[in-house]
Each structure stands twice: as C-alpha cells, then as structure tokens.
N, C-alpha and C positions, 0 to 999 in steps of 0.2 A: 902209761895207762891213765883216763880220765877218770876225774871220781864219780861221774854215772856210770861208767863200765864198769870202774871198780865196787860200784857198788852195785849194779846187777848180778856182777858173779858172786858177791858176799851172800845177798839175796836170794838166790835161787839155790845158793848152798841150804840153806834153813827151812824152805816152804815146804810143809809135809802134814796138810791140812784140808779136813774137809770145808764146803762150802756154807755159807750161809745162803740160806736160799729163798725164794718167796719173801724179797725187805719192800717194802713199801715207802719210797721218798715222798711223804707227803703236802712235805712244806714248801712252796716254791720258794723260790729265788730274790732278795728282797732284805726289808729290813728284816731283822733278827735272825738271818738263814743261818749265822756262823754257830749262836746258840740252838737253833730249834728243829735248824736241819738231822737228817737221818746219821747220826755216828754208824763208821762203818767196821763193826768191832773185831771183825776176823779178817784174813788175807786174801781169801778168794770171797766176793759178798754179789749175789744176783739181784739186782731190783728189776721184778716182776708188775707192778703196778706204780705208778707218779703220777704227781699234777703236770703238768706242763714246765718246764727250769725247775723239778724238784731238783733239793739242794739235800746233797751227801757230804758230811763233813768227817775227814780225816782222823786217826787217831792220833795224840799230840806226841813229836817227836821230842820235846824239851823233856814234858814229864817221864817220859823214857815209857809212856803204854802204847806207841806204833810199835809195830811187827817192820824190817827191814823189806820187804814188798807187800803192797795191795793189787790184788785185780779188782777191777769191777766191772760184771757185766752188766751190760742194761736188755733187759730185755723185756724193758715195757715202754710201752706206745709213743711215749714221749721222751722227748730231750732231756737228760738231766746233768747239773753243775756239780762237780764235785771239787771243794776248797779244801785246805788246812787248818785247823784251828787257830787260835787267836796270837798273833805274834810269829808265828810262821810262814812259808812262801810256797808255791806252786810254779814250778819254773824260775824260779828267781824272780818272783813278783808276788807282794805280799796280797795276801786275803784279807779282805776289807770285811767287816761285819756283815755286809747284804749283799754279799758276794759282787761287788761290783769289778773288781779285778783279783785277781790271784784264783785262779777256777779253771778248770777246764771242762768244757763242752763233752757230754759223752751223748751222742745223737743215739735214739731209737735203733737196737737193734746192731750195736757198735761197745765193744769194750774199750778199756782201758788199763792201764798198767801203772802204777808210783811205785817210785824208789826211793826210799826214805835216803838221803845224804847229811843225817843229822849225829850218827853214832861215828866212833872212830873209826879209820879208814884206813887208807894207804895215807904213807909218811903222818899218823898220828890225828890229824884233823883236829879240829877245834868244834866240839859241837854248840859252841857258844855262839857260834858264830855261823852255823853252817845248815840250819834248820829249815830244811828244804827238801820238798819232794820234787822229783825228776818225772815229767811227766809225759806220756802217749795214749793218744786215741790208737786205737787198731777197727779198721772197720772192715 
C-alpha cells in the first residue's frame, strides 16, 4: 500500500464532522497569502464568497493542529488557492509564502480533497520528514 492510500484509509477512519460553512477567502493570491490567507480550521470547510486566487491556507501538519483530511468546497464565483503552511508541501512541492508554487487550484464550483501524510503511518513514517498534503481537485 502507498502512503496516500494509506493514509486516505487512516482518514476517513476519523472524519465525523460538521461543516464549516459560508468562509470567505478574501485575500488573494500574492505576497503574504501563506500568513493572511483564510486558515481552513475544520475538515469539511465551504467557501462561499472570494476574490479572485483567494488563498486558503492549511492547518499546519508539523504543529500537529491538521486534522488527517480536509475537504474543501468552493462554491464561490471564483478560483481559489489553497497551500500549506510554512515549511510544509502540497503534493510534494513546497508552499512559497505568495503562494507561488506548492497550491492547488480549486476552480469555481469544484472541490477538493488533502491528506495530511505527516503523522505516523504504515511501517512508522517519520513525520519529520514527511509534511505533506496529498492532494485532488474533484470537479
């Protein structure tokens, strides 16, 4: 088994949570988006209104306050980024402060899914090492 599978099934062992709902990403995409962007603080989180690349930022896997999955819908008008906090990665590519790489695209109207691969795992994992969301659009 892979550790995104293995950790999808960890994942969805746990989620038993209502939604956040009506969040407003209002900072776009840019410098300071990693500090100013929308923290997404529960596992299921709906953004309802954004600017244009509003920017949704992670809750941090290192500090141990991520939840083992995030969804996030978007279900407002515009495109939005959603990164990892600082020192952490999105696909295995780290998050840059203005979100210039390590993000994923979550288009209008399209969710998404992270798997946090930062807590221990199959055969032990090293979270020191391993601080990374596993990430999908679903549209």
């Amino acid at each position: 088994m892979t550790v995104t599978n293995d950790s999808i099934i960890r994942a969805f062992a746990y989620i038993v949570t209502p939604i956040n709902d009506d969040l407003a990403a209002a900072f776009a995409t840019g410098a300071g988006a990693q500090n100013q962007g929308l923290t997404m603080q529960g596992e299921m989180n709906r953004i309802t209104t954004s600017v244009a690349t509003g920017a949704c930022v992670l809750r941090s896997i290192t500090t141990g306050e991520a939840p083992p999955l995030v969804v996030v819908v978007n279900d407002s008008p515009n495109s939005i980024n959603v990164g990892a906090a600082a020192g952490e990665k999105v696909n295995n590519v780290a998050t840059t402060s203005s979100f210039g790489a390590g993000v994923l695209a979550v288009a209008a109207g399209a969710s998404a899914v992270f798997v946090s691969t930062g807590s221990l795992g199959k055969g032990g994992g090293n979270p020191a090492t391993t601080q990374d969301w596993r990430a999908a659009a679903i549209t």
